[in-house]
ZASE-475889 format. One record per residue: residue in one letter; x, y, z of N, C-alpha, C, O in turn. Coordinates in Angstrom, 2 decimals. Atoms other than C-alpha are relative to their C-alpha. Example, Ala and Ser with C-alpha at 12.3 -4.5 7.8 and 13.67 -1.06 7.14 Angstrom:
REM residues 2
atom residu:A; n_px:0.89; n_py:-1.19; n_pz:0.00; ca_px:12.30; ca_py:-4.50; ca_pz:7.80; c_px:0.90; c_py:1.20; c_pz:0.00; o_px:1.94; o_py:1.18; o_pz:0.66 $
atom residu:S; n_px:-0.82; n_py:-1.19; n_pz:-0.06; ca_px:13.67; ca_py:-1.06; ca_pz:7.14; c_px:-0.77; c_py:1.09; c_pz:0.73; o_px:-0.26; o_py:2.20; o_pz:0.90 $
END
This chain:
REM residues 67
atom residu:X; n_px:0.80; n_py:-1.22; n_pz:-0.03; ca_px:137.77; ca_py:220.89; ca_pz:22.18; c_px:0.69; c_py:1.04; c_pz:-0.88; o_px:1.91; o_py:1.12; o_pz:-0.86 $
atom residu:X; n_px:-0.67; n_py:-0.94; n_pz:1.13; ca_px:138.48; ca_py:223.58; ca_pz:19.49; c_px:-0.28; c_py:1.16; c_pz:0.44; o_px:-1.13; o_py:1.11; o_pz:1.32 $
atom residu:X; n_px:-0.14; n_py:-1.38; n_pz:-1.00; ca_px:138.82; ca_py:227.54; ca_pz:20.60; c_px:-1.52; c_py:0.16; c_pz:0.07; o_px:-1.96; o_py:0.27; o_pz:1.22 $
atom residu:X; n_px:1.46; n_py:-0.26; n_pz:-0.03; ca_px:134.75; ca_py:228.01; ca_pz:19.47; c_px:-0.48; c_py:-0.83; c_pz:1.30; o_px:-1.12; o_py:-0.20; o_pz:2.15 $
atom residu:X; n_px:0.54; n_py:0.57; n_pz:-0.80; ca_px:133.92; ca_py:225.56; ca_pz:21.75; c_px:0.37; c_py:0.39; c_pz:1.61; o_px:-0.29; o_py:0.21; o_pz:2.63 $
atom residu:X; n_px:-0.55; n_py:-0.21; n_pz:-1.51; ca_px:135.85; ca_py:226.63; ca_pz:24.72; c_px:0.29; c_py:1.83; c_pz:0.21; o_px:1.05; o_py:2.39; o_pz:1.01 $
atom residu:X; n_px:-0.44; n_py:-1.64; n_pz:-0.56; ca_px:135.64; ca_py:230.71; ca_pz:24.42; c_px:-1.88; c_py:-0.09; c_pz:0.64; o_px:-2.88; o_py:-0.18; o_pz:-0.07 $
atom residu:X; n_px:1.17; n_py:-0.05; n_pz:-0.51; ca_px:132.63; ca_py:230.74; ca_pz:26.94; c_px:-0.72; c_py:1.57; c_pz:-0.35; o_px:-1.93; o_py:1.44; o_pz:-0.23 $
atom residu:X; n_px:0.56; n_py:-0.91; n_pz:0.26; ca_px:131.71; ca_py:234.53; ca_pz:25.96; c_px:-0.67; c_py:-0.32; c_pz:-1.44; o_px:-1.75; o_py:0.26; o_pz:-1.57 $
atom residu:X; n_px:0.69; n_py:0.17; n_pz:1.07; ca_px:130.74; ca_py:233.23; ca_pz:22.34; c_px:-1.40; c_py:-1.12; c_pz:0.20; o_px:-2.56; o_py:-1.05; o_pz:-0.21 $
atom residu:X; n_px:1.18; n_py:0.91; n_pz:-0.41; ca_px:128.89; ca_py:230.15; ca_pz:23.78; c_px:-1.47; c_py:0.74; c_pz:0.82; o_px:-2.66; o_py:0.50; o_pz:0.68 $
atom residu:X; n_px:1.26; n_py:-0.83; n_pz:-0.70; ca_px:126.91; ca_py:232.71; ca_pz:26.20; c_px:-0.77; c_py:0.66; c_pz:-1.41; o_px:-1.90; o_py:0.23; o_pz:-1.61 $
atom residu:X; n_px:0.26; n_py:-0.61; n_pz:1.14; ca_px:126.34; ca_py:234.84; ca_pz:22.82; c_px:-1.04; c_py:-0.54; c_pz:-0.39; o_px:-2.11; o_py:0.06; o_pz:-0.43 $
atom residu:X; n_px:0.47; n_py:0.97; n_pz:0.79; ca_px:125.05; ca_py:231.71; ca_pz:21.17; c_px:-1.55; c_py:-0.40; c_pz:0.38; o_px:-2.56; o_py:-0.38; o_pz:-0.31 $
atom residu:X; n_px:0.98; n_py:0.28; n_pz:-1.24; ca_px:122.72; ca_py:230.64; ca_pz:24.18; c_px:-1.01; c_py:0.91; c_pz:0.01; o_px:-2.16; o_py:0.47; o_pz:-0.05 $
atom residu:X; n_px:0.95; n_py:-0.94; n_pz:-0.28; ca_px:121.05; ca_py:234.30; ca_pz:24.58; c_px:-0.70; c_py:0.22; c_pz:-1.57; o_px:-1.82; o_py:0.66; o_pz:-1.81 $
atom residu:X; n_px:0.52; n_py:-0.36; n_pz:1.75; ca_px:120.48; ca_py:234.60; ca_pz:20.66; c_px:-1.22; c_py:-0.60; c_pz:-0.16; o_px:-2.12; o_py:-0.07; o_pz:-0.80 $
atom residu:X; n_px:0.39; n_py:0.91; n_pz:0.24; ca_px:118.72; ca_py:231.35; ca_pz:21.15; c_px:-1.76; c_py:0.32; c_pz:0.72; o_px:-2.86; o_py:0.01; o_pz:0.26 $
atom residu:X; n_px:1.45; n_py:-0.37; n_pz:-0.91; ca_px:115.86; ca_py:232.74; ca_pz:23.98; c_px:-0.26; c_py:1.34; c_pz:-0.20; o_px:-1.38; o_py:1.81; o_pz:0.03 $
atom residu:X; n_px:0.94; n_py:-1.43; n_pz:0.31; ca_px:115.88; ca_py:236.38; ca_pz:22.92; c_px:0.09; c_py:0.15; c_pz:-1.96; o_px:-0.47; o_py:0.91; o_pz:-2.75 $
atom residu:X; n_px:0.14; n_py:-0.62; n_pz:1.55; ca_px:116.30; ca_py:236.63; ca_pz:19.33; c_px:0.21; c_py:-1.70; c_pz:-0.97; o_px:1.29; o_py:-1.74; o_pz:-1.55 $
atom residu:X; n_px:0.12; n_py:1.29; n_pz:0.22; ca_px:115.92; ca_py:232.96; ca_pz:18.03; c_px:0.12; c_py:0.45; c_pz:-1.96; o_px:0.73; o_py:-0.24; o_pz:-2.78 $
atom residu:X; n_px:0.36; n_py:-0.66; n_pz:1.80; ca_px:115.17; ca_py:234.96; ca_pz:14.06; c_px:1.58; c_py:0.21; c_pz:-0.41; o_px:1.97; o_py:0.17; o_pz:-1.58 $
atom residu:X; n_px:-1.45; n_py:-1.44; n_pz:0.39; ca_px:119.00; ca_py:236.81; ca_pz:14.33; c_px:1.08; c_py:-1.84; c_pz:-0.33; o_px:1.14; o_py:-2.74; o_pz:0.51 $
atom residu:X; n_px:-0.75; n_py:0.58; n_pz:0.61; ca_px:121.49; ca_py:234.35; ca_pz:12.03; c_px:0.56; c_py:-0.61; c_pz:0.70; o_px:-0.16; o_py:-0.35; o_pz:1.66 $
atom residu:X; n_px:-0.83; n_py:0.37; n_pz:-0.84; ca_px:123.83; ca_py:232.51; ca_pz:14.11; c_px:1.14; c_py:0.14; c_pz:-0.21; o_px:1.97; o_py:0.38; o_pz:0.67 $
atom residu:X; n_px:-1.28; n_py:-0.65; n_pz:0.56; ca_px:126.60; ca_py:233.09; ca_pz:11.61; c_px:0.27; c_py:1.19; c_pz:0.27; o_px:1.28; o_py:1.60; o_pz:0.85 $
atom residu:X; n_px:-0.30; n_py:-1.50; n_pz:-0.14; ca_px:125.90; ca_py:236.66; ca_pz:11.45; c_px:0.97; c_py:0.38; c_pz:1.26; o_px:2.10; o_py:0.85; o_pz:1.39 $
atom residu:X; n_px:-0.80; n_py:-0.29; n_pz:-1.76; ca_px:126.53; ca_py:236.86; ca_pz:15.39; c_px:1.44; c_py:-1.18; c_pz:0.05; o_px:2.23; o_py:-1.12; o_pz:0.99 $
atom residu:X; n_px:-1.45; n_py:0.53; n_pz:-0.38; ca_px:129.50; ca_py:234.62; ca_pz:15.23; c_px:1.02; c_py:1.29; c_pz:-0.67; o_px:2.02; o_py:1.69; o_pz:-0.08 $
atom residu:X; n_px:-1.08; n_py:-0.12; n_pz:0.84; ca_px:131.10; ca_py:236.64; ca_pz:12.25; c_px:0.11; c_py:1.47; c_pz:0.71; o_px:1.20; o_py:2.06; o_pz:0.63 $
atom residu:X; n_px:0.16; n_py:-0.98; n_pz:-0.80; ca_px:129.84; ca_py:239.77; ca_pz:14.51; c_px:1.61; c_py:0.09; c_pz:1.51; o_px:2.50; o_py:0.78; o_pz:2.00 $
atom residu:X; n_px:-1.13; n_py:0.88; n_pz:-1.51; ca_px:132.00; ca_py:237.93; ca_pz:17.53; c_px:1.61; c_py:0.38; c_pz:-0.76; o_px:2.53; o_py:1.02; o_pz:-0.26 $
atom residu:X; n_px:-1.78; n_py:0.31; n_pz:0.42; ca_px:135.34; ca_py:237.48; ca_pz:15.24; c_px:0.12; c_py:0.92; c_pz:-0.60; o_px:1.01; o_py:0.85; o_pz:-1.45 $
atom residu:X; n_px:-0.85; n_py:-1.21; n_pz:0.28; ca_px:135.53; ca_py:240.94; ca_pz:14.44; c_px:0.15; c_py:0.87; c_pz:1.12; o_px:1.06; o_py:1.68; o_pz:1.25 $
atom residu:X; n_px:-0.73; n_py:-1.13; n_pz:-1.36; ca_px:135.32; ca_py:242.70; ca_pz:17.87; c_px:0.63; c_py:-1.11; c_pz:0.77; o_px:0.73; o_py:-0.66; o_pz:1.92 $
atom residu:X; n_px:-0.95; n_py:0.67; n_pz:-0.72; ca_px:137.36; ca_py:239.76; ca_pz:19.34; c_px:1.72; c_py:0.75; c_pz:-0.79; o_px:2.56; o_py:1.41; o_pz:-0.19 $
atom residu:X; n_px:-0.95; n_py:-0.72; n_pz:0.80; ca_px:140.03; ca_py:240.87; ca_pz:16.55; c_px:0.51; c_py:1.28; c_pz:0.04; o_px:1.67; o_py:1.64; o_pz:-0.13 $
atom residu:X; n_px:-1.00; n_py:-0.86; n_pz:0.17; ca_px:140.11; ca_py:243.93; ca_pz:16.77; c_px:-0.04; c_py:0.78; c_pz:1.83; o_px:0.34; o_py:1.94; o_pz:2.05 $
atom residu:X; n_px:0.09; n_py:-1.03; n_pz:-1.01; ca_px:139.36; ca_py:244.60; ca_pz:20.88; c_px:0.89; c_py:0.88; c_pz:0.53; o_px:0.67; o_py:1.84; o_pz:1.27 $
atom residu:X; n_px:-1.02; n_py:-0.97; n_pz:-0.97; ca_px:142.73; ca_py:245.84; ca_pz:21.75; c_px:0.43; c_py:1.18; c_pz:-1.17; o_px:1.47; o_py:1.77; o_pz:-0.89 $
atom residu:X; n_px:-0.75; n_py:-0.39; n_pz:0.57; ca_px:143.40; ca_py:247.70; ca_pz:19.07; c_px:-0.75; c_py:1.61; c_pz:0.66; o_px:-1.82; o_py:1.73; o_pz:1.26 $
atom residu:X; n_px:0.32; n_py:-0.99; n_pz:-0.19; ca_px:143.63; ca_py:251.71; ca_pz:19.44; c_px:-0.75; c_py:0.59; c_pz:-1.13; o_px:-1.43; o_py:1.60; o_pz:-0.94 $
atom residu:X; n_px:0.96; n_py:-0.98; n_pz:0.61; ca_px:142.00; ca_py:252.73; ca_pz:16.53; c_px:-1.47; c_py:-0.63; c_pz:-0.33; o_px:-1.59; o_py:-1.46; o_pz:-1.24 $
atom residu:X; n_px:1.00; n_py:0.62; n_pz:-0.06; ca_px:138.52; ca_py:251.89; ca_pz:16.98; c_px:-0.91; c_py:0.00; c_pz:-1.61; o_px:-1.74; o_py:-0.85; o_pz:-1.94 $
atom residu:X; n_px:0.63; n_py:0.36; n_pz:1.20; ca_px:137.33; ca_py:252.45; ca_pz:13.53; c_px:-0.05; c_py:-1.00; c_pz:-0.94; o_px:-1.05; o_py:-1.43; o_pz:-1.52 $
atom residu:X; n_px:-0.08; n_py:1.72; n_pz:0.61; ca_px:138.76; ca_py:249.33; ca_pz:11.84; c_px:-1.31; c_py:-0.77; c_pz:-0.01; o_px:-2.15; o_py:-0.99; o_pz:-0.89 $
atom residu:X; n_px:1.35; n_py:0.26; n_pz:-0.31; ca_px:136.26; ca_py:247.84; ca_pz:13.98; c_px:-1.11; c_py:0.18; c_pz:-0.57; o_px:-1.61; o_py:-0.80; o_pz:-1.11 $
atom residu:X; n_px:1.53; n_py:-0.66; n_pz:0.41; ca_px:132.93; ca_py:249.92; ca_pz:12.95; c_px:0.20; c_py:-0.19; c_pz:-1.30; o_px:-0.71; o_py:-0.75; o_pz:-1.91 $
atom residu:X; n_px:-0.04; n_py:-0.19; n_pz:1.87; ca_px:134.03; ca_py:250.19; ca_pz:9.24; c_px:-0.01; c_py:-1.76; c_pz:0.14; o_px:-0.70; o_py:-2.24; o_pz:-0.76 $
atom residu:X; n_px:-0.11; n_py:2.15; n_pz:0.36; ca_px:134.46; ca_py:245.67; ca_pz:9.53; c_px:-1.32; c_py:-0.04; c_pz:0.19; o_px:-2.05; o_py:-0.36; o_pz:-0.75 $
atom residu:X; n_px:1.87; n_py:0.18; n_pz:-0.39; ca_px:130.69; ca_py:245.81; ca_pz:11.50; c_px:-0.67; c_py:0.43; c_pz:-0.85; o_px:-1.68; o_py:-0.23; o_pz:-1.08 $
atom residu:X; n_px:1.06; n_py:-0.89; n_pz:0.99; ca_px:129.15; ca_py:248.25; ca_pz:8.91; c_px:-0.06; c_py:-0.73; c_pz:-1.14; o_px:-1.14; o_py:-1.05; o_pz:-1.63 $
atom residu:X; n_px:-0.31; n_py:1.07; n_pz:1.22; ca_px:130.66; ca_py:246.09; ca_pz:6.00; c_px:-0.93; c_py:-1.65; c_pz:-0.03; o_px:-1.59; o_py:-2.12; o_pz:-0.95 $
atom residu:X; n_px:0.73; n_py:1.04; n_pz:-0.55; ca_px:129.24; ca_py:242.92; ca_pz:7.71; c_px:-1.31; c_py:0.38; c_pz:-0.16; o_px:-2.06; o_py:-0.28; o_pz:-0.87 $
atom residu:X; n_px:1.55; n_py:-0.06; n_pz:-0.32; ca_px:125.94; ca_py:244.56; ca_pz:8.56; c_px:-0.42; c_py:0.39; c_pz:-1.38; o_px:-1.36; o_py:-0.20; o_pz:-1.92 $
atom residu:X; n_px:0.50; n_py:-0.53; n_pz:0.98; ca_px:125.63; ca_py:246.39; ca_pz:5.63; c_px:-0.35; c_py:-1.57; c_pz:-1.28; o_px:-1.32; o_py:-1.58; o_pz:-2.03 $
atom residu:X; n_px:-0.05; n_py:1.14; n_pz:1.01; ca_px:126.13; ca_py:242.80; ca_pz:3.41; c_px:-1.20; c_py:-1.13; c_pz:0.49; o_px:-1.77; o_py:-1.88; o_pz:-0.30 $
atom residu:X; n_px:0.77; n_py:0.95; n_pz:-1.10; ca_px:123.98; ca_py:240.76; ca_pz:5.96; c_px:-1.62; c_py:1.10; c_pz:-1.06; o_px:-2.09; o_py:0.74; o_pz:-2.14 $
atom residu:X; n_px:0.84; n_py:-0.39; n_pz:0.32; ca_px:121.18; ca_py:243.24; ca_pz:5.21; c_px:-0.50; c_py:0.17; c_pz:-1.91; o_px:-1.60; o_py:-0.06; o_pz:-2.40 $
atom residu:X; n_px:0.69; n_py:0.49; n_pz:1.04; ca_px:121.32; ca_py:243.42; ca_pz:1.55; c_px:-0.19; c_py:-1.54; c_pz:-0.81; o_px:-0.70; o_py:-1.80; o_pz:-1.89 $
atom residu:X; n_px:0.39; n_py:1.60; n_pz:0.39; ca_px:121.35; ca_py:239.45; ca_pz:1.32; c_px:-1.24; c_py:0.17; c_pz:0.71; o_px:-2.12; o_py:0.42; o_pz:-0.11 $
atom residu:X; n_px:1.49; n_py:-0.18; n_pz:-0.74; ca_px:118.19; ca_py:239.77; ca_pz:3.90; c_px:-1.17; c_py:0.70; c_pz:-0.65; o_px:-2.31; o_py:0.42; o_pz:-0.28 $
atom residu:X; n_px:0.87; n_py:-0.96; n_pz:0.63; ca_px:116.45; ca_py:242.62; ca_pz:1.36; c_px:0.06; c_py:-0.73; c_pz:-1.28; o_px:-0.79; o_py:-0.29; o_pz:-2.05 $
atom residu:X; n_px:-0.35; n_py:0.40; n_pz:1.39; ca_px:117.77; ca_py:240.24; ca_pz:-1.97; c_px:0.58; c_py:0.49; c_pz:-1.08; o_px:0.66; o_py:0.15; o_pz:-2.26 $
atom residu:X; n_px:-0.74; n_py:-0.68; n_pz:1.45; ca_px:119.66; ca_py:242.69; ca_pz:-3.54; c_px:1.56; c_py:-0.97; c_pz:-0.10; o_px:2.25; o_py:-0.84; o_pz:-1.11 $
atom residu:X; n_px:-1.24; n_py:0.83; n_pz:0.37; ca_px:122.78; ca_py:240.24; ca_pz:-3.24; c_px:0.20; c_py:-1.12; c_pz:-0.88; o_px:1.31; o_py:-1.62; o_pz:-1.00 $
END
């Protein structure tokens, strides 16, 4: 068993994506997953938002075709 397979909060992730949002990437939400796993303890929470915004922001212009 490899860590993906055995961190049950990503498998739940995976599961609910699947019955409420079946359209939403599966990568996206993983690569979503391995940045607030990364950075949950840290104290400065912006890391975080500035990694998500970077992500979302790239996600969306591959989704619009400007990438």
């Amino acid at each position: 068993m490899n860590d993906e397979e055995g961190d049950l909060a990503l498998q739940t992730l995976i599961n609910v994506r699947a019955d409420i949002a079946p359209h939403l990437d599966e990568a996206l939400l993983r690569e979503c997953y391995a940045i607030q796993k990364k950075y949950q303890f840290s104290e400065d929470r912006s890391m975080s938002s500035s990694a998500m915004e970077r992500l979302i922001d790239a996600a969306v212009k591959t989704a619009s075709g400007e990438a």
